[in-house]
MOPAC internal coordinates of N, CA, C and O (Angstrom, degrees):
PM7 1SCF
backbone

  N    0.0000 0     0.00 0     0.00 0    0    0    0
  C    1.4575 1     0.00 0     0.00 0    1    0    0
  C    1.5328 1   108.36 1     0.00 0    2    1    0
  O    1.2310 1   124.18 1   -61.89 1    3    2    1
  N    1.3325 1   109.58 1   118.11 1    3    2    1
  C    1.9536 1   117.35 1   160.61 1    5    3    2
  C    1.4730 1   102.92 1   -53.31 1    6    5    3
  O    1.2310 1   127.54 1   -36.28 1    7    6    5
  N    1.2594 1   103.10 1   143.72 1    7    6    5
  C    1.6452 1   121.26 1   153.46 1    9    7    6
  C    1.6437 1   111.93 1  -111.88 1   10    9    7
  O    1.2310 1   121.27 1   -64.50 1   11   10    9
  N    1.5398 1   115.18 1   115.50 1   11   10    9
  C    1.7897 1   134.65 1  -175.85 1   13   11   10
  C    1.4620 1    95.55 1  -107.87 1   14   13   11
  O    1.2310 1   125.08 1   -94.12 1   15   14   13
  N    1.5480 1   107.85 1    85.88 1   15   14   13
  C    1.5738 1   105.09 1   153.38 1   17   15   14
  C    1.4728 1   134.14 1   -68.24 1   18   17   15
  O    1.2310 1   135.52 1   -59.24 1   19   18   17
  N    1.3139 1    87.56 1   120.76 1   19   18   17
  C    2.0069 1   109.77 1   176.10 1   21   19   18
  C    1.1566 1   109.99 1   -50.70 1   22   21   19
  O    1.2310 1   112.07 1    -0.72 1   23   22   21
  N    1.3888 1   132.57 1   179.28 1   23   22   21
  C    1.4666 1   138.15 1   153.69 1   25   23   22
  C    1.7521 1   103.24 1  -131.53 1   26   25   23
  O    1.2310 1   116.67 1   156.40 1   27   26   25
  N    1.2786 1   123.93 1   -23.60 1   27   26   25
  C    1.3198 1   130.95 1   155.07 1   29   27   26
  C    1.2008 1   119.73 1  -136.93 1   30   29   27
  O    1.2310 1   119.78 1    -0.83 1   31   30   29
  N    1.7455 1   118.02 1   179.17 1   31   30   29
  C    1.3545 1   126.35 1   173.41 1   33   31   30
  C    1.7222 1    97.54 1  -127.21 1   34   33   31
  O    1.2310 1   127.52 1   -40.35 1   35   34   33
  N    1.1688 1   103.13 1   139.65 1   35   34   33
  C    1.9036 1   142.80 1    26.20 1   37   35   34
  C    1.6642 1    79.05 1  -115.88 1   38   37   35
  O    1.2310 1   119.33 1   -32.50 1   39   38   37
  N    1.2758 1   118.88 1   147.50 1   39   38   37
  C    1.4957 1   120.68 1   139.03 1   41   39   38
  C    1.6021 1   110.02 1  -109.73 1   42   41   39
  O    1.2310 1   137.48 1   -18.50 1   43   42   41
  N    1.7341 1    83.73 1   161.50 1   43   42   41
  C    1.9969 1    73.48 1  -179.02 1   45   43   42
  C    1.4572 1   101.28 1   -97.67 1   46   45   43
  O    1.2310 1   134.37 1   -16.72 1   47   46   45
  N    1.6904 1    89.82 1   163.28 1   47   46   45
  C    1.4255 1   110.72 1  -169.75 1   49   47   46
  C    1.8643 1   122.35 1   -51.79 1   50   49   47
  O    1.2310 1   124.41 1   130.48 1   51   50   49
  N    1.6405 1   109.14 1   -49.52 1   51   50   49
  C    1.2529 1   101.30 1   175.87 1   53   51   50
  C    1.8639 1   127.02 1   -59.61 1   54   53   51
  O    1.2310 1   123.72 1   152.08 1   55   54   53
  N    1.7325 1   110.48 1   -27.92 1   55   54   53
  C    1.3004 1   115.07 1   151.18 1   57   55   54
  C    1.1786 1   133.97 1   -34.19 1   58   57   55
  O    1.2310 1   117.86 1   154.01 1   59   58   57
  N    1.7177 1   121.69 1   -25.99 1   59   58   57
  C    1.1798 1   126.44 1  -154.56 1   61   59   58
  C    1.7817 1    90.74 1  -106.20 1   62   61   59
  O    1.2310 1   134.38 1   138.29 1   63   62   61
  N    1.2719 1    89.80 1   -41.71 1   63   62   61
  C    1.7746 1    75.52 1   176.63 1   65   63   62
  C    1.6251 1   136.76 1   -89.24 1   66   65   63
  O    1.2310 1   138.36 1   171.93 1   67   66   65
  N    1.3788 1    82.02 1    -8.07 1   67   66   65
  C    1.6404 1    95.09 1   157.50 1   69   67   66
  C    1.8002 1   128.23 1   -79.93 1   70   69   67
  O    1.2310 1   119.67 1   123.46 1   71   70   69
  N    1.1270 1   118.24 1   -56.54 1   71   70   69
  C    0.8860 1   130.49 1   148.58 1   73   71   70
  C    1.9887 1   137.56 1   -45.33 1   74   73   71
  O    1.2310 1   122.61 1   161.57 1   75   74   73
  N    1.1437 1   112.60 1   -18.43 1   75   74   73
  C    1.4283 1   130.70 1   156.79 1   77   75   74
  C    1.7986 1   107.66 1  -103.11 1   78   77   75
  O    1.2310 1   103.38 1  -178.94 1   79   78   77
  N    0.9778 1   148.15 1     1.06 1   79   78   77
  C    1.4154 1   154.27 1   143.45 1   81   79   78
  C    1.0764 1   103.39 1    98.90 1   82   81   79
  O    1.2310 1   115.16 1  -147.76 1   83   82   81
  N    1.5583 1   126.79 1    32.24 1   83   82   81
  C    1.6076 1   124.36 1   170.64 1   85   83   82
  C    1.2787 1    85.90 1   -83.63 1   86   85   83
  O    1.2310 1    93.87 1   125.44 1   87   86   85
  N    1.2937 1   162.73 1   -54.56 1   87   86   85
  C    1.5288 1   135.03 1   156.87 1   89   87   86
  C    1.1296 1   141.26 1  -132.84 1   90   89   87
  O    1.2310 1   115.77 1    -3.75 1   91   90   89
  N    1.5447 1   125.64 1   176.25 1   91   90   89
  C    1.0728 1   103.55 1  -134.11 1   93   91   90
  C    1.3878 1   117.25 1  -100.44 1   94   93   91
  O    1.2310 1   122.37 1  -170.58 1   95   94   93
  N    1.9497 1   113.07 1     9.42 1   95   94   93
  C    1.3132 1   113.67 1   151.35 1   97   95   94
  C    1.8938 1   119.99 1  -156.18 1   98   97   95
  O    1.2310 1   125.50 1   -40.97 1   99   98   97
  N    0.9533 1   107.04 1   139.03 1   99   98   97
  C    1.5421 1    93.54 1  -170.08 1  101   99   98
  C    1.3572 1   120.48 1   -32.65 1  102  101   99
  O    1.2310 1   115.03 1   146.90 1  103  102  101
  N    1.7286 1   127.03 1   -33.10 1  103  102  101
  C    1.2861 1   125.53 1   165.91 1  105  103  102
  C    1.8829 1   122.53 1   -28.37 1  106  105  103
  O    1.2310 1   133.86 1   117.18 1  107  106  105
  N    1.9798 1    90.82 1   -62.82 1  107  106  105
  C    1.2833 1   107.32 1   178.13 1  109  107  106
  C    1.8280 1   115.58 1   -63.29 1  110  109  107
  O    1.2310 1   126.21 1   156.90 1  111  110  109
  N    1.7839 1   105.67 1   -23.10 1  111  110  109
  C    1.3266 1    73.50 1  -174.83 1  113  111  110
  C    1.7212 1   116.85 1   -96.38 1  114  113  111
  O    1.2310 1   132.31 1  -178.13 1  115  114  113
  N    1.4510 1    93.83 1     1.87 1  115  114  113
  C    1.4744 1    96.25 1   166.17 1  117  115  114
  C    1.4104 1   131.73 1   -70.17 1  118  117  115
  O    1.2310 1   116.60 1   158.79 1  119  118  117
  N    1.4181 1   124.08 1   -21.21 1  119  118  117
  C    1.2957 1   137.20 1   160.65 1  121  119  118
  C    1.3894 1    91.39 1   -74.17 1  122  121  119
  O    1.2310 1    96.83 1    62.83 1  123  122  121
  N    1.0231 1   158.66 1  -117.17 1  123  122  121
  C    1.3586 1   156.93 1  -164.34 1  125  123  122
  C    1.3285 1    90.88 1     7.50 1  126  125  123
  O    1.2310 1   120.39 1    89.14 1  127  126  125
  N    1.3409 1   116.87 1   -90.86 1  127  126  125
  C    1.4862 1   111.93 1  -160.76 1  129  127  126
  C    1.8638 1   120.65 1   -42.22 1  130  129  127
  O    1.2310 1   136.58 1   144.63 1  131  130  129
  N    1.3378 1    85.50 1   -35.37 1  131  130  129
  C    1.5231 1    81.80 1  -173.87 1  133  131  130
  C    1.3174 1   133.64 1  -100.78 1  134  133  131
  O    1.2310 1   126.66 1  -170.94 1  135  134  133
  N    1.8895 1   104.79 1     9.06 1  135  134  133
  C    1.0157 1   137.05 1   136.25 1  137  135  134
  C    1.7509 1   123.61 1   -45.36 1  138  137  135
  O    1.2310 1   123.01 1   149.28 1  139  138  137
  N    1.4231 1   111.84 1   -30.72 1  139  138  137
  C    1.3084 1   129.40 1   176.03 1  141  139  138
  C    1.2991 1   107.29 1    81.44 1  142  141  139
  O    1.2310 1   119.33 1  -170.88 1  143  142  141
  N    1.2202 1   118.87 1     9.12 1  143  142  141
  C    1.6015 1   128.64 1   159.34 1  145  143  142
  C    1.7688 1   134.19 1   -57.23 1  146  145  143
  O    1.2310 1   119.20 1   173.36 1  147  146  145
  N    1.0355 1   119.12 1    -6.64 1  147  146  145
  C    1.8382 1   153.18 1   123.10 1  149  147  146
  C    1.6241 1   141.34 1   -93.81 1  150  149  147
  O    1.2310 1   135.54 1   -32.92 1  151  150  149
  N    1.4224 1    87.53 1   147.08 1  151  150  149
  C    1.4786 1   108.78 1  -153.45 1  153  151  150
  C    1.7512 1    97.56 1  -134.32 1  154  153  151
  O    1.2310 1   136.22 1   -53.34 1  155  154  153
  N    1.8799 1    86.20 1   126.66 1  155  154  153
  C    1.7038 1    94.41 1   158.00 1  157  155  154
  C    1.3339 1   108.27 1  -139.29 1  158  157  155
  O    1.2310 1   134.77 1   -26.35 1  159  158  157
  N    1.7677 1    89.03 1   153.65 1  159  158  157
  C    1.3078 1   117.22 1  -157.34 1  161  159  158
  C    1.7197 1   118.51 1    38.50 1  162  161  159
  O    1.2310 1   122.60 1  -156.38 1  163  162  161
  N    1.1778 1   112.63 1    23.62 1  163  162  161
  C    1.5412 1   136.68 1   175.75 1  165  163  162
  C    1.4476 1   127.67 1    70.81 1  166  165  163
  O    1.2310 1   140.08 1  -129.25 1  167  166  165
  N    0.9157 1    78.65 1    50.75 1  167  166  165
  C    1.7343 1   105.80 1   178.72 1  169  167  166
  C    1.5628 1   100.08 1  -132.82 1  170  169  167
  O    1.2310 1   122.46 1   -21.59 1  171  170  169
  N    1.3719 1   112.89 1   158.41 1  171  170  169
  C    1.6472 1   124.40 1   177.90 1  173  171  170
  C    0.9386 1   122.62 1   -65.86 1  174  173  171
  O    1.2310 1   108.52 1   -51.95 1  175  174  173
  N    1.2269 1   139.07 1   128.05 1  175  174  173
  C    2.1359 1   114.35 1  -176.84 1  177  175  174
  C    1.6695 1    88.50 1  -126.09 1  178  177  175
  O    1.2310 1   131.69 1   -51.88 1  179  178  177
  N    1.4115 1    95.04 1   128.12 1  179  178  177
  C    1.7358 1    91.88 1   166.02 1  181  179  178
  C    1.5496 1   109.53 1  -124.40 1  182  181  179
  O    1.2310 1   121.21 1  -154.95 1  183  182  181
  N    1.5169 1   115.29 1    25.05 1  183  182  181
  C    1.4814 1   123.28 1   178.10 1  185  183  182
  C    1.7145 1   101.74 1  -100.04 1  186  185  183
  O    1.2310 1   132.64 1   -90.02 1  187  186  185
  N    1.6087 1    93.19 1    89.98 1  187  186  185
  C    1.9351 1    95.12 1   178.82 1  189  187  186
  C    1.8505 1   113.76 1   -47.88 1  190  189  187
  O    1.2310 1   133.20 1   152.58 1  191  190  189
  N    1.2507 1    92.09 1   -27.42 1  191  190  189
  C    2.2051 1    74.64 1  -177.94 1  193  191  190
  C    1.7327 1    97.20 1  -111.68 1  194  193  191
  O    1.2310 1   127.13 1  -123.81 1  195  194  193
  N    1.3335 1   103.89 1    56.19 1  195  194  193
  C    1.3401 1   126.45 1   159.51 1  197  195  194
  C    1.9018 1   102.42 1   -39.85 1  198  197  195
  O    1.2310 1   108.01 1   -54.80 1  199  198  197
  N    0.8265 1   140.01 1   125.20 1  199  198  197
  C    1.7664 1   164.05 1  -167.34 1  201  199  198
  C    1.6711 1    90.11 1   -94.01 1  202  201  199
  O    1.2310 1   113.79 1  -100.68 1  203  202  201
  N    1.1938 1   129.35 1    79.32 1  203  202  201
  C    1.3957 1   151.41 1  -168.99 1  205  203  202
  C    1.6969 1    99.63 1   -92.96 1  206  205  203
  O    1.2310 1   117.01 1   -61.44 1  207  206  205
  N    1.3913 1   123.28 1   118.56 1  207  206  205
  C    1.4983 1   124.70 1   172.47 1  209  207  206
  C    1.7252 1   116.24 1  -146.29 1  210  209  207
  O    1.2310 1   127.58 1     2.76 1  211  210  209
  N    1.1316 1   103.01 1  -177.24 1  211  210  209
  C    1.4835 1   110.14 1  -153.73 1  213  211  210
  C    1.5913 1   105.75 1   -49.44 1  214  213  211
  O    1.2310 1   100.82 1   -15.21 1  215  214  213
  N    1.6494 1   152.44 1   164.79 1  215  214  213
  C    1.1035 1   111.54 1   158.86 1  217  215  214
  C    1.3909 1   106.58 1   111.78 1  218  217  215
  O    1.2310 1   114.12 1   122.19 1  219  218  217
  N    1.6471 1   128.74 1   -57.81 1  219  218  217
  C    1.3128 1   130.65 1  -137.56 1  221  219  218
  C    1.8961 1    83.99 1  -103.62 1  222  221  219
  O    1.2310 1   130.90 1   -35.60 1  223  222  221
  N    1.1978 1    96.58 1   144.40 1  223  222  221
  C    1.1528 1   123.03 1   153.44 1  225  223  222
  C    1.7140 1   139.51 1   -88.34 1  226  225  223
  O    1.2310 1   121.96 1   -72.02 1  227  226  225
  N    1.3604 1   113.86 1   107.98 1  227  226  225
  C    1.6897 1   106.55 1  -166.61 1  229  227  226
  C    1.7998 1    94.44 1  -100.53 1  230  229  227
  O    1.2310 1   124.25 1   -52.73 1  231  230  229
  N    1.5330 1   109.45 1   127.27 1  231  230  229
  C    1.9451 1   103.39 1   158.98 1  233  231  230
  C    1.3660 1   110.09 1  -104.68 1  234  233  231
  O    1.2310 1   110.51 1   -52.08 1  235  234  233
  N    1.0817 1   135.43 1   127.92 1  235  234  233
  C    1.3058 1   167.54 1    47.89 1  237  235  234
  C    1.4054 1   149.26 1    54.47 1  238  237  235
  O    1.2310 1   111.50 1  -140.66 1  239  238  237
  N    1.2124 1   133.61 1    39.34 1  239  238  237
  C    1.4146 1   130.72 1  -156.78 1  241  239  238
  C    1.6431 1   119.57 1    44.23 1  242  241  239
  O    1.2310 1   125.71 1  -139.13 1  243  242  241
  N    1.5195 1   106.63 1    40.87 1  243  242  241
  C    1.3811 1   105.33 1   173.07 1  245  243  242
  C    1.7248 1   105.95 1   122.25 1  246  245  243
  O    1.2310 1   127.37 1   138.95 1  247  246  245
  N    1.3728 1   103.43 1   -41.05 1  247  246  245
  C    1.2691 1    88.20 1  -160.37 1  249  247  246
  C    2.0458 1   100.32 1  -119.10 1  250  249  247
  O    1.2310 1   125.86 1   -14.80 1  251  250  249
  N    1.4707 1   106.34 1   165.20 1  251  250  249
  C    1.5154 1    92.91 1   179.16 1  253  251  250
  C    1.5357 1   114.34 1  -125.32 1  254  253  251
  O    1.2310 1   110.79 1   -25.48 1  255  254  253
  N    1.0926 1   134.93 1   154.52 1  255  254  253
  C    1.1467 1   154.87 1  -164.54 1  257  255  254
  C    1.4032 1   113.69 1  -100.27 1  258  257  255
  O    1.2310 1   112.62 1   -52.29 1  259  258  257
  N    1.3180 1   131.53 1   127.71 1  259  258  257
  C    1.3369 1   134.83 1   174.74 1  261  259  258
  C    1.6931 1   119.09 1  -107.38 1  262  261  259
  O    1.2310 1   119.46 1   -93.70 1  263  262  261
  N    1.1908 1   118.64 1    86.30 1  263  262  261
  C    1.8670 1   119.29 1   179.97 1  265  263  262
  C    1.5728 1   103.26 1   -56.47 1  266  265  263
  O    1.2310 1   127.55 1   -53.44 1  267  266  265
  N    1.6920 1   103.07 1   126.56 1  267  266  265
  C    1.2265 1   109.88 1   171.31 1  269  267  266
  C    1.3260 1   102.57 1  -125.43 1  270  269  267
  O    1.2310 1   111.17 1   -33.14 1  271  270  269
  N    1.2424 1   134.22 1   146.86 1  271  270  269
  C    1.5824 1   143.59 1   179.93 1  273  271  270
  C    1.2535 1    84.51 1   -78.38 1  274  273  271
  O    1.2310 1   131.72 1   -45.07 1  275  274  273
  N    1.4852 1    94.98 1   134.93 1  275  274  273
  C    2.0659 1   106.37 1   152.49 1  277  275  274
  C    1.3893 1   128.54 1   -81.58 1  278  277  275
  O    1.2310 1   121.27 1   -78.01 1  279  278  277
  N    1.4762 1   115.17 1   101.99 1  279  278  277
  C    1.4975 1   123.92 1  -162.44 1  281  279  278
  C    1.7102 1    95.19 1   -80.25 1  282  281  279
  O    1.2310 1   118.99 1  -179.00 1  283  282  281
  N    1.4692 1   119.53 1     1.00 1  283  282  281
  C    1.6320 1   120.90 1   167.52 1  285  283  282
  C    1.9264 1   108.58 1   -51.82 1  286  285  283
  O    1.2310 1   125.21 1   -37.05 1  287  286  285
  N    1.4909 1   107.59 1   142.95 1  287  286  285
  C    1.3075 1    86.21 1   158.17 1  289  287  286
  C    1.7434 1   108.62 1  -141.31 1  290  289  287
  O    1.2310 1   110.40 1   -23.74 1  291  290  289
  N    1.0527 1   135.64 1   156.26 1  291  290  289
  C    1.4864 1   115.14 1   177.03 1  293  291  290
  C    1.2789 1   118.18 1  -100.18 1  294  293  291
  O    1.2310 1   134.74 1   -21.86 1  295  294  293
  N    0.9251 1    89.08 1   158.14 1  295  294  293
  C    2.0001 1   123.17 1  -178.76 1  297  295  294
  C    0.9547 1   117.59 1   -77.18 1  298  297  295
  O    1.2310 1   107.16 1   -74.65 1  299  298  297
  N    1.4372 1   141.53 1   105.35 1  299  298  297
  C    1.5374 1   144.38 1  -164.71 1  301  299  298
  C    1.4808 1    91.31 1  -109.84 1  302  301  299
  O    1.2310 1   120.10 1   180.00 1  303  302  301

């Protein structure tokens, strides 16, 4: 299992796979999703601005993803 660190909660789900390079534009990964070709917490999700938070698990063409909040914070 990958671990995809967040920087906040909720992001939505097709963000996450655009932005981590499972594809190669939010367009595509919104058909994906609603293709029913992803899965959270292993179940089907075909709601592209899926409410994505710390915790959740996305699968993926095989493989699954673990969202971890970034407990980083910066230094101004």
């Amino acid at each position: 299992m990958h671990t995809i660190e967040i920087q906040k909660e909720p992001v939505e789900l097709y963000k996450i796979l655009k932005f981590e390079g499972m594809t190669s534009t939010g367009g595509e990964a919104k058909l994906l999703i609603g293709d029913g070709q992803v899965t959270v917490n292993g179940e089907t999700e075909t709601r592209r601005r899926r409410k994505m938070v710390n915790g959740d698990v996305i699968g993926f063409r095989g493989d699954q993803f673990h969202l971890q909040l970034s407990t980083h914070t910066e230094e101004i």
